[in-house]
C-alpha positions in Angstrom: -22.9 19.8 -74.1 -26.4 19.2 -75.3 -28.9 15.9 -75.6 -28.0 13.6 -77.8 -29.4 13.9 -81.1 -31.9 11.1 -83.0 -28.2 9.7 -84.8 -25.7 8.0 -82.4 -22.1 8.1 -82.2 -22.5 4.6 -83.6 -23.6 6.0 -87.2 -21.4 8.7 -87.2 -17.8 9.2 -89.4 -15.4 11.0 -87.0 -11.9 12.4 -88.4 -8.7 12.7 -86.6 -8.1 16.6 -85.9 -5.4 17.9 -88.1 -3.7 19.9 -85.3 -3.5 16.2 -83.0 0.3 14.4 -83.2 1.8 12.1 -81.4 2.5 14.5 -78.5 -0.5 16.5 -77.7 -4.0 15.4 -77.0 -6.3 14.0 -80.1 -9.6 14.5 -80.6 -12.2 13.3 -83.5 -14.6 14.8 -84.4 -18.0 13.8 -86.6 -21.0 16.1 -88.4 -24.3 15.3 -88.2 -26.6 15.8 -90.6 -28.2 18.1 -88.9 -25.0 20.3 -88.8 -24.3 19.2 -84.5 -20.8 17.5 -83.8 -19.4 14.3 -81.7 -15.8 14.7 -80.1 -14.4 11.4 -78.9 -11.1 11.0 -77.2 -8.8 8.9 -80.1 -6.6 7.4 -77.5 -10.1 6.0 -75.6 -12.0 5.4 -77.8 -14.0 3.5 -75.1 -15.2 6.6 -73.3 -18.1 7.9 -74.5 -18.2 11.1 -77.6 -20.0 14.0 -76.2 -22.3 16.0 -78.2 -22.9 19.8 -79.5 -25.4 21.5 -81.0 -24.8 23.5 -83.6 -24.9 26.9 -81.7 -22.5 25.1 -78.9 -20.2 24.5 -81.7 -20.7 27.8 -83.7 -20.0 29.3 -79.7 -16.5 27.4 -79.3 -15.0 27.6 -82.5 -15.9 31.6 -82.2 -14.4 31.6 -78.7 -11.8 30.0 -80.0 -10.8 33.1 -83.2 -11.3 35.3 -80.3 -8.3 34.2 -78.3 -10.7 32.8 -75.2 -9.0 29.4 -74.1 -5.2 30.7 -74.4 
């Protein structure tokens, strides 16, 4: 998780994940312009979104294909 960037969580647009239900843990998640993303917590909405760069990001979701967090 990296600085924040010049935009706030306050300007951003986050979307529900399309994998969250009623059952399991929901995140949203916003872009920012400069390609970074914010992750709040849907149900707490009052805690505050962390932030990743774009390489953090490029890093998970790659981590992710590859099978690393089952």
């Amino acid at each position: 998780m990296s600085e924040y960037p010049a935009g706030r969580p306050a300007d951003a647009e986050f979307r529900t994940s399309s994998y969250s239900s009623d059952h399991q843990g929901c995140i949203e998640v916003a872009v920012t312009p400069g390609g970074g993303r914010w992750l709040r917590d849907t149900k707490d909405r009052t805690r505050p979104a962390h932030y990743y760069t774009p390489v953090e990001w490029d890093a998970f979701i790659r981590g992710v294909k590859d099978g690393e967090f089952d």
